[in-house]
N, C-alpha and C positions, 0 to 999 in steps of 0.2 A: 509524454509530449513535453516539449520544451518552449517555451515562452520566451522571448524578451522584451521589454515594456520600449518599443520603439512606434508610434502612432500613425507614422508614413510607409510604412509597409508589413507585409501583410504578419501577424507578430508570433505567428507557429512557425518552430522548426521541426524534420520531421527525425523523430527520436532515431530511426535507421540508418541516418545521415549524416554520420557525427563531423564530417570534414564541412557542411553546409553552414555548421555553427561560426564557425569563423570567418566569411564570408558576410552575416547579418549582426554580430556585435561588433561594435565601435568603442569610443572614446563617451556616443552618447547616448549610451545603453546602459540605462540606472539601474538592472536588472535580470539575470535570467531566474526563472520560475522552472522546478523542476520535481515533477513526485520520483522519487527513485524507485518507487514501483509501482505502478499504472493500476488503479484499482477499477475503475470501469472502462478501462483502456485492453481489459483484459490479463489482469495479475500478469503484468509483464514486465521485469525487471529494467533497469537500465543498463545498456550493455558496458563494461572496460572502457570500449574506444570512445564512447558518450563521455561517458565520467573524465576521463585522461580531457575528454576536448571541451566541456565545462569550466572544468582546472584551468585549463591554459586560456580562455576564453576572458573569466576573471581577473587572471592574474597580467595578462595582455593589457587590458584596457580600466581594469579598478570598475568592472561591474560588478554590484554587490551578488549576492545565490541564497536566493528563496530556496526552500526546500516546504513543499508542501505534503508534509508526515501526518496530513488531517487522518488516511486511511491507515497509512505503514505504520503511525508510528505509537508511542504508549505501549510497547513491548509489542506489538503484534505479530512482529516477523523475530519476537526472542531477542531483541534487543531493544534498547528504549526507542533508538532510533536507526530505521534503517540507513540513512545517506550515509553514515560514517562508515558502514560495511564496503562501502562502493569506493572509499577514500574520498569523499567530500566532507567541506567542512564549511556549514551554512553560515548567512550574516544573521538570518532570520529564518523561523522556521515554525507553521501554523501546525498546530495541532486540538484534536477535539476525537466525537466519538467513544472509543473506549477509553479516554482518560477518565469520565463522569460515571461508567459500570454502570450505565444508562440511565445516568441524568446530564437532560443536555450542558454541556460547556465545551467552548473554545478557548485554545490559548496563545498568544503568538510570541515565542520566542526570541529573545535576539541577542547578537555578539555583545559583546564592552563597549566597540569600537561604535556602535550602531546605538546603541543606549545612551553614549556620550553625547549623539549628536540629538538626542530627542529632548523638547522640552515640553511640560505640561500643555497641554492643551491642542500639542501635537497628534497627537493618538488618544481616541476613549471610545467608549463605548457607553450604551445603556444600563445593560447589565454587570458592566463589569465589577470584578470580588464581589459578587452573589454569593451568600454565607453558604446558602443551602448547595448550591453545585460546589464550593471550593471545596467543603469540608467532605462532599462524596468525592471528589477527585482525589483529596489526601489521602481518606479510607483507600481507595482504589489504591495509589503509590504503595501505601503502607501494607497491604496485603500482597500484591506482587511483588515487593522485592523483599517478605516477609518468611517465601517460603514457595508463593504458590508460582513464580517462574520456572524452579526449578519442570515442578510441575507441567509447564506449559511446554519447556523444549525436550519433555520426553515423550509428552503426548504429539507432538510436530511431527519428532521423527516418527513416532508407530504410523502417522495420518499418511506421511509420505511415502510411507514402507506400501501401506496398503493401496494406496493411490498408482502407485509405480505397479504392483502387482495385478492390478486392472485396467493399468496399459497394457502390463504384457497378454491380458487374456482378451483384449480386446482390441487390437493392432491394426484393426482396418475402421476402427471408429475413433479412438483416442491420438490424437497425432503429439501432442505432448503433455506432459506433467508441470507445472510451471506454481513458484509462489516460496513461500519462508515461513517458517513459526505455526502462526494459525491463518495464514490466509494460504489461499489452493485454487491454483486453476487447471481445471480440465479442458487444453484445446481438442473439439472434436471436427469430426470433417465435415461435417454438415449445421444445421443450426442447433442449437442448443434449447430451444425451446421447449419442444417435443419432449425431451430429457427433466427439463426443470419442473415441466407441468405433472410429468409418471413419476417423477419423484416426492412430488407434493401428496397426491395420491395415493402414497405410500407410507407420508408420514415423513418425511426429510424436505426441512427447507433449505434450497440453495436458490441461486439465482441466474441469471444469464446476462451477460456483457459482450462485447463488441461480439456479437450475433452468435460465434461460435462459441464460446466461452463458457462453462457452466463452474462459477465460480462458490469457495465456500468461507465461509467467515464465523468458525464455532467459536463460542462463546472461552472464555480461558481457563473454566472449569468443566471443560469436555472431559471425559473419561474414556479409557483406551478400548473400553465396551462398547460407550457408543461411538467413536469412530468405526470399529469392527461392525456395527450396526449399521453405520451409515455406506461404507466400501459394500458391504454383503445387497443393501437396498438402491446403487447407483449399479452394480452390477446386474443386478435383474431385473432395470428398467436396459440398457443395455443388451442384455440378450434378449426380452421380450420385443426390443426395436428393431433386432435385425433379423427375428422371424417371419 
């Protein structure tokens, strides 16, 4: 979904829409807000013609472009950050989640251009540089680009390999594959519930998002065993449902 911080009307655009965009920023649009990939929206990318009319949308009228990487970003989708895949190039950009390798911290990102214009007392926080979350966030940087990314985009593609291989066995329930790195969605044709609940049951946590969606979020030290684990136990909830 797409945002822009305008207070007189109504301030969602609709992500499938990308010609609407240009229509609702202005000159007094301090802002569009953008996840480049929808994570309870249903791991759904941002399309080209979004992105292309983002771009122009900015550069049209000097709205600055949130990129909200709270879910994408910290290597999730294999790269630090997804918007730059899409060819965006944010002012500012929040991130959290798996930056702390689960100690909570936030962090918000921002251009030169945007930095230049902040002055103390501008922006703070409570917590902010909290020793104990900065120093697990470091840890965290320092072992993903230490070694264990590699790791991470080889385990993606097997995740994907075997995800796509259980659409094709299952072609009147899965209607698509959807997602990057370690995040995965499974759109099915019915709800996703049913699914998330016979999965739990089984020993695999996933979740459910925009109703259909049976979304996965493994940790970055998956192993390609238990992905194989995980594909073999969504598969036999799966055929158990359309018994």
């Amino acid at each position: 979904m797409v945002r822009h911080l305008d207070l007189h009307q109504d301030p969602f655009v609709d992500a499938a829409d990308p010609a609407s965009l240009a229509s609702v920023v202005d000159a007094e649009t301090a802002a569009i807000i953008v996840e480049p990939i929808q994570g309870e929206g249903g791991v759904r990318p941002i399309s080209p013609a979004l992105a292309d009319a983002i771009r122009a949308a900015c550069k049209r009228t000097g709205a600055l472009l949130i990129a909200d990487e709270v879910q994408s970003g910290s290597f999730r989708t294999g790269t630090f950050l997804a918007g730059p895949e899409f060819g965006l190039t944010p002012d500012l950009v929040a991130l959290g989640k798996a930056l702390g390798a689960g100690m909570p911290i936030g962090a918000a990102m921002v251009s030169a251009d945007v930095a230049a214009a902040v002055a103390p007392g501008d922006h703070g926080t409570t917590y902010g540089g909290n020793l104990l979350a900065c120093r697990a966030a470091l840890v965290f940087l320092e072992t993903v680009e230490g070694g264990l990314l590699d790791s991470l985009v080889q385990t993606s593609e097997h995740l994907f390999a075997g995800l796509r291989a259980l659409a094709a066995q299952h072609p009147k329930v899965i209607k698509a594959v959807r997602g990057a790195g370690l995040i995965a969605g499974l759109e099915l044709a019915t709800d996703a519930a049913p699914v998330v609940n016979a999965a739990l049951e089984r020993g695999l946590l996933v979740n459910r998002t925009s109703t259909t969606v049976v979304r996965m979020l493994p940790p970055y030290i998956v192993t390609a065993s238990e992905v194989d684990e995980a594909v073999e136990i969504l598969s036999a909830v799966l055929s158990a449902d359309q018994q």
